[in-house]
N, C-alpha and C positions, 0 to 999 in steps of 0.2 A: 399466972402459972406459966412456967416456961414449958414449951412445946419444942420436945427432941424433935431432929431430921432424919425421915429412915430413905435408905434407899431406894434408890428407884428399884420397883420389881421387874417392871416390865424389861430392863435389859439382861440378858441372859448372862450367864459366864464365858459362854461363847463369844458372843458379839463384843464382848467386853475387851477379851483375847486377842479377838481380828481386829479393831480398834486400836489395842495398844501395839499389835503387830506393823500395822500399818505404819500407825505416828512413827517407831523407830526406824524400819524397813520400808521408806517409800520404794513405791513400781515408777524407777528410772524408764525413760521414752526408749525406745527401740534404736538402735542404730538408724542412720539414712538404706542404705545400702540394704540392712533386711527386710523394711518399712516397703521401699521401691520390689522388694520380690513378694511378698506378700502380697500389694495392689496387683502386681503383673498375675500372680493365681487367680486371685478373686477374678480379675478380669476375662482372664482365658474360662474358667468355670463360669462365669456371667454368660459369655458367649455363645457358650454349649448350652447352654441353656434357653437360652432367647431362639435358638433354630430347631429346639423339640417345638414338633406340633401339635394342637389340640388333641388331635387320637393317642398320640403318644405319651403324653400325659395322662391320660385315663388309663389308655392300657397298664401302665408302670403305678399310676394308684394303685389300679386293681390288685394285680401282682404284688405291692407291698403289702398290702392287707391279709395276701395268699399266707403271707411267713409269718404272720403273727399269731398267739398263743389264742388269743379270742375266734377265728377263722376256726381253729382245731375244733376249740368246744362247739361252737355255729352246727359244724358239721355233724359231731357226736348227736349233739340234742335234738339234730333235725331226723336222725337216722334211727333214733330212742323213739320220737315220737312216730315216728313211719311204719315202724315195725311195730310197735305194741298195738293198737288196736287191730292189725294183720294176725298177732298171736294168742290174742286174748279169746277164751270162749265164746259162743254166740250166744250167751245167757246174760253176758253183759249188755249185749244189744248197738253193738261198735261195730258199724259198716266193714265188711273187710273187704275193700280196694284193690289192696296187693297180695294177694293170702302164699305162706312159700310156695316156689323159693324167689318171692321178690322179685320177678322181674321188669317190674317200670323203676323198683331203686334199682337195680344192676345199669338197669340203661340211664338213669340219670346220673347215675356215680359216673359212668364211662364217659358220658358226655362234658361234664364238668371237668373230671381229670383231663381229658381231650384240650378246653379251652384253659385250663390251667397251664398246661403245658404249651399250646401257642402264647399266652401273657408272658411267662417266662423265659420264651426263646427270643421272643422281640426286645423284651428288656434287656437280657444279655446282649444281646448285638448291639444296641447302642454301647454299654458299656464294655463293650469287645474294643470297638470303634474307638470310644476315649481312652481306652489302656493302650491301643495301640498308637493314639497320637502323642501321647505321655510317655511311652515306648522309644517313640524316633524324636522328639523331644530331647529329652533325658542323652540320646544316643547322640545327639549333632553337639549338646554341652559338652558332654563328655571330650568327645575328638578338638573340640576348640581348647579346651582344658588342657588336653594333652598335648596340643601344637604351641600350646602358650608357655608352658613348665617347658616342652622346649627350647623354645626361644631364651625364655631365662638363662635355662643352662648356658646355651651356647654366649649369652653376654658377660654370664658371671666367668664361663673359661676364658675371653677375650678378656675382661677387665683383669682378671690372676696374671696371665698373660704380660702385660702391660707394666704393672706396677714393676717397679724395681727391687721393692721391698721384700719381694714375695717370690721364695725359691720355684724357676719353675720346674715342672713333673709331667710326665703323661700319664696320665688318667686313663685306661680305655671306658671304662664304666660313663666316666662324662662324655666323652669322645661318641660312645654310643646313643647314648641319651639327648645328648644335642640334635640327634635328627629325629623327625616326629615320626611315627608306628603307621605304618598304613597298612589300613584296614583292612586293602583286598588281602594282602598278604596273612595276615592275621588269621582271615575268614577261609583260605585255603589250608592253611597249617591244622585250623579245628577239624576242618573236614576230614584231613589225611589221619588227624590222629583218631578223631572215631571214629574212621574207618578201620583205621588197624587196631584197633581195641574191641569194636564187633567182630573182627574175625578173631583176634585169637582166643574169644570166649565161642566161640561158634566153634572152635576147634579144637576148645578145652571139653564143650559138652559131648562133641562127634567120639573123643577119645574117652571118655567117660562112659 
């Protein structure tokens, strides 16, 4: 007796999908150049990491546990159970501890919220600290960026320039562009302009 082939069940429709997906769509290697930025984060996050210290790490456990949905209920169920034998008749025969209006839960809620909130502020401060290094980071690329697009410019008007082929023109827009933007100059002009932009809402409201 001939014995048909049935499919395999165990492979899904899914898996079947992302299998044929793949064989047509291979995942091509990463460029070099975004391979080299990607090790450069890992690294710098590696870093940060290796100079948190033991407390620090508990503290920011702690604190991550504070944000999660299980922590809420924790709480609930601890404050259900605190108070119902407090409210219950004395014909149940349930010690009442704290009888209203609760004042050892008022003081352990206060207490807790208290150390909740130092976990929280330490944690933020480190990561104040890493936003702010990623901050001036971010800010020294930027300005090499922008001194390098200058340079270009100014090679690509030299090489226009040069050719014979190529009618020359003044540009002021490139003319400008060829020198790089300094910063202080920059960082006074925002000043001045929200400066005079809180006044003249401070003297829109005065005349209002």
């Amino acid at each position: 007796m001939n014995t048909s082939s049935k499919p395999d069940s165990e492979n899904s429709p899914e898996d079947n999908s992302e299998t044929r997906r793949q064989s047509i769509l291979p995942i091509a290697p990463l460029p070099e150049h975004i391979s080299q930025n990607i090790e450069t984060i890992i690294a710098l996050q590696t870093r940060n990491e290796q100079d948190v210290s033991g407390h620090q790490r508990g503290v920011e456990a702690v604190t991550t546990f504070f944000g999660r949905p299980a922590f809420l209920y924790s709480i609930l169920l601890v404050i259900v159970l605190w108070m119902t034998p407090n409210i219950l008749p004395r014909r149940f025969g349930l010690p009442k501890f704290d009888p209203p209006p609760f004042a050892w839960l008022g003081f352990w809620v206060t207490t807790g919220s208290l150390l909740m909130t130092a976990g929280v502020l330490i944690k933020q401060n480190r990561q104040e600290k890493l936003a702010e290094q990623r901050a001036q980071l971010s800010l020294q690329l930027n300005l090499l960026s922008e001194q390098k697009i200058a340079k270009l410019i100014a090679l690509v008007e030299e090489l226009r320039q040069d050719l014979p082929n190529v009618k020359n023109r003044y540009d002021p827009e490139a003319e400008m562009m060829k020198e790089p933007a300094d910063p202080h100059a920059v960082i006074v002009a925002l000043e001045e302009t929200l400066t005079q932009e809180l006044e003249s809402l401070q003297n829109q409201e005065t005349s209002n």
